[in-house]
C-alpha positions in Angstrom: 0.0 0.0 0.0 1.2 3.2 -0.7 1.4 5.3 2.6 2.6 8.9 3.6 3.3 11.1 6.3 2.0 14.8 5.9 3.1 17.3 7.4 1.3 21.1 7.2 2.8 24.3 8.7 0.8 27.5 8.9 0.5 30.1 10.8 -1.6 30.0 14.1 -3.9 31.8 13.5 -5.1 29.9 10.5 -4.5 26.4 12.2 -8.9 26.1 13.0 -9.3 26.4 8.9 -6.6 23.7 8.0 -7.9 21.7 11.1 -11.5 22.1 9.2 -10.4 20.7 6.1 -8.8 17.4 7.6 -11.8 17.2 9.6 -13.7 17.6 6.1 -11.7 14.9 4.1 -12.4 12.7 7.3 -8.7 12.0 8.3 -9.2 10.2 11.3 -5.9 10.9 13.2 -4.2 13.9 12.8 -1.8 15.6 15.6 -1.1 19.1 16.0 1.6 20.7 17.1 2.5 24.3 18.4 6.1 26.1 16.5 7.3 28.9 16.1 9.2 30.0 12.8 13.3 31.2 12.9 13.0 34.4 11.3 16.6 36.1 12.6 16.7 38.0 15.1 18.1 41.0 12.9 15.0 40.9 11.1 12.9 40.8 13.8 14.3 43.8 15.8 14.7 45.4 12.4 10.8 45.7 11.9 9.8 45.4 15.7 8.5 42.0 15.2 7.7 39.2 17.3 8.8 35.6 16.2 6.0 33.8 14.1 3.6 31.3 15.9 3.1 28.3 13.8 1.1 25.1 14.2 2.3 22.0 12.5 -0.2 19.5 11.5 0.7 15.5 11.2 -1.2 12.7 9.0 -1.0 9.7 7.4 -2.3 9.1 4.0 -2.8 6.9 1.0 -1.4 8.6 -2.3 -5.3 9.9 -3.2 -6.0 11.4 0.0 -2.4 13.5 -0.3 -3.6 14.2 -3.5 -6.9 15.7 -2.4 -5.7 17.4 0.9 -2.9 19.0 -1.4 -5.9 19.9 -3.9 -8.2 21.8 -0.7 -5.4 23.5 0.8 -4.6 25.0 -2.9 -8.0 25.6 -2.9 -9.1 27.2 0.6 -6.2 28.0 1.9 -3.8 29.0 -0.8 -1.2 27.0 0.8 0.5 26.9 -3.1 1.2 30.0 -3.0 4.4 31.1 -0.8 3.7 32.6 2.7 0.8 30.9 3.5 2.6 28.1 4.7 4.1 25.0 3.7 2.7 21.1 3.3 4.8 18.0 2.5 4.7 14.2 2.0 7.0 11.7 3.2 6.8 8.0 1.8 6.0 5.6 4.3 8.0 1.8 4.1 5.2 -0.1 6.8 3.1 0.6 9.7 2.7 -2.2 12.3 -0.1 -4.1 12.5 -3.5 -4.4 10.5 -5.8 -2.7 13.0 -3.8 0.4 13.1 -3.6 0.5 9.2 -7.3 0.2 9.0 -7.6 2.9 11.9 -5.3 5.7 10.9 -6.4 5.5 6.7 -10.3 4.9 8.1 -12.5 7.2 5.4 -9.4 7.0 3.0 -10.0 5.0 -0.4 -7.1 2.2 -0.6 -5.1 1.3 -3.0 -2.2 -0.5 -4.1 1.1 1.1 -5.8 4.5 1.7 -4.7 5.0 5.3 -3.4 6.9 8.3 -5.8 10.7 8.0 -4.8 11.8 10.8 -7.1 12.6 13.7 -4.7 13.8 17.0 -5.5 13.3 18.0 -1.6 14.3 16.7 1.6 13.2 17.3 5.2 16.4 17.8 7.8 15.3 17.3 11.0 17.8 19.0 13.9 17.5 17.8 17.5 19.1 20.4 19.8 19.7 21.4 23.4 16.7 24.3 24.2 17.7 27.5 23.3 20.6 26.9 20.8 18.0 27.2 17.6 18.7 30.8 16.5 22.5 29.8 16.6 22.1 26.4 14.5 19.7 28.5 11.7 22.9 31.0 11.1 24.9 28.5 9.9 22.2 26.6 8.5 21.4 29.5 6.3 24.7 30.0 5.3 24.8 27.0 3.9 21.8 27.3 1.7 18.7 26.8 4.0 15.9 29.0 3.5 14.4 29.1 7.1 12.9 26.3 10.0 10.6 25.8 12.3 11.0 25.4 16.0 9.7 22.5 17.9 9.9 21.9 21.7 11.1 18.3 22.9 11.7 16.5 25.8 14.8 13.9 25.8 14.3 10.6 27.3 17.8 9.1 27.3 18.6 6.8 29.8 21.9 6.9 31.7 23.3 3.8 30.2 22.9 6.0 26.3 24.3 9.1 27.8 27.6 7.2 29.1 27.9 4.7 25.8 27.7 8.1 23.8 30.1 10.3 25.8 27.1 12.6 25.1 25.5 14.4 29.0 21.4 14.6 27.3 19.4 17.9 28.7 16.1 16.6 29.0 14.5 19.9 27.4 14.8 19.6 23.3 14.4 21.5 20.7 13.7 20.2 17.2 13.9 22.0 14.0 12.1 21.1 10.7 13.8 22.6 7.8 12.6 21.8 3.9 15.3 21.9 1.5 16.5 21.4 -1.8 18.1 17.5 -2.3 21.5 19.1 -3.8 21.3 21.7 -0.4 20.9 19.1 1.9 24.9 17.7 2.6 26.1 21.2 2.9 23.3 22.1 5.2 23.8 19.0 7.7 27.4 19.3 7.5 27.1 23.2 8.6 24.8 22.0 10.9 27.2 19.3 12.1 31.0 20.7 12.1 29.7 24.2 13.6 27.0 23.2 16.2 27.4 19.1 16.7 28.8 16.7 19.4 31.6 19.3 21.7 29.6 22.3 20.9 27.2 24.3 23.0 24.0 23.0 20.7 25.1 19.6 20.8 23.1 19.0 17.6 22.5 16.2 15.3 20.1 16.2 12.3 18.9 13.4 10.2 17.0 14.2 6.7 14.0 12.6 5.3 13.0 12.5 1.4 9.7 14.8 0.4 7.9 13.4 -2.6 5.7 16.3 -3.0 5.8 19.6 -1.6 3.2 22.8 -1.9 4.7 26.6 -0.4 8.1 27.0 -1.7 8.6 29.3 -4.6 9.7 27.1 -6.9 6.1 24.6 -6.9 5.4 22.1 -9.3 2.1 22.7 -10.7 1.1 18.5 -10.3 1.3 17.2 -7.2 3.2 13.2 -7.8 3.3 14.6 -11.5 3.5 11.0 -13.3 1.0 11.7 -16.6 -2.4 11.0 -14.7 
């Protein structure tokens, strides 16, 4: 079956519309997260600004339903159009168990297929000690990356992890989301990872994920999994 994780980030204040249109394509589990965006602090003091509250909405979904929840937020929301937020898909390999398939795609029509492995974006995920998030987005950005958005964690490593890994884990987390380009992506991490990684204050590491279909960025496919259909 061909499965994805989807990921929207808006702006709060237009998180009850995008909430109404899961809630009107019946998505039947769908978690929603509170972020805030890494505009630098330059900028901000710049135009007396405060940093931008997001909310970041998580699904899963069979390659149709992507393709209509792409197709409403274009429509209702204008998410194709940049600054009004950004939505992404992530293939799926497997989900455990038959009842939790049939419970997180309930409403959703099924169907078979392998899912779209071309990918022309990626998703770098950066786990972080709290607090260390406008510092990893410098050198982020001068490496290529466009901007993030801020996530709060909390670390659950157990002693026995922290000692194997020579690594003392804060319990308090910070997690940052940033979409970009595939041939951005090594020079972004390795920023990421020589400047702000294991020894320094951040203590960062990021892992990236591949984005078959993306909606917000300025360069934007017009066909969402553009194969001819």
């Amino acid at each position: 079956m061909e499965l994805y994780l989807v990921m929207s980030i808006v702006d709060r204040k237009k998180a009850d519309k995008m909430a109404e249109i899961f809630k009107e394509l019946k998505f039947s589990v769908v978690l929603e997260n509170l972020g805030v965006g890494t505009a630098t602090s330059e900028h901000l003091l710049l135009y007396d600004l405060e940093p931008s509250q997001k909310a970041v909405f998580t699904t899963i979904a069979t390659r149709k339903s992507v393709q209509e929840l792409f197709l409403f937020a274009e429509q209702k929301m204008y998410i194709d159009i940049p600054g009004n937020g950004i939505m992404l898909s992530i293939p799926l390999k497997s989900v455990s168990g038959g009842s939790n398939l049939a419970y997180i795609t309930e409403g959703q029509e099924i169907g078979g297929g392998k899912p779209h492995m071309e990918f022309k974006h990626e998703l770098i995920v950066v786990i972080i000690k709290e607090g260390h998030s406008d510092e990893v987005m410098e050198f982020a950005r001068k490496a290529g990356a466009g901007g993030g958005t801020v996530l709060h964690a909390k670390g659950t490593g157990t002693d026995e992890v922290t000692k194997f890994m020579g690594v003392s884990i804060a319990p308090n987390k910070d997690m940052i989301y940033i979409l970009s380009d595939s041939d951005k992506k090594s020079e972004i991490m390795k920023a990421i990872s020589e400047n702000c990684g294991k020894g320094k204050p951040a203590e960062a590491f990021c892992f990236s994920l591949p984005v078959s279909a993306v909606a917000g960025l300025r360069e934007i496919s017009k066909d969402i999994f553009d194969d001819g259909e």
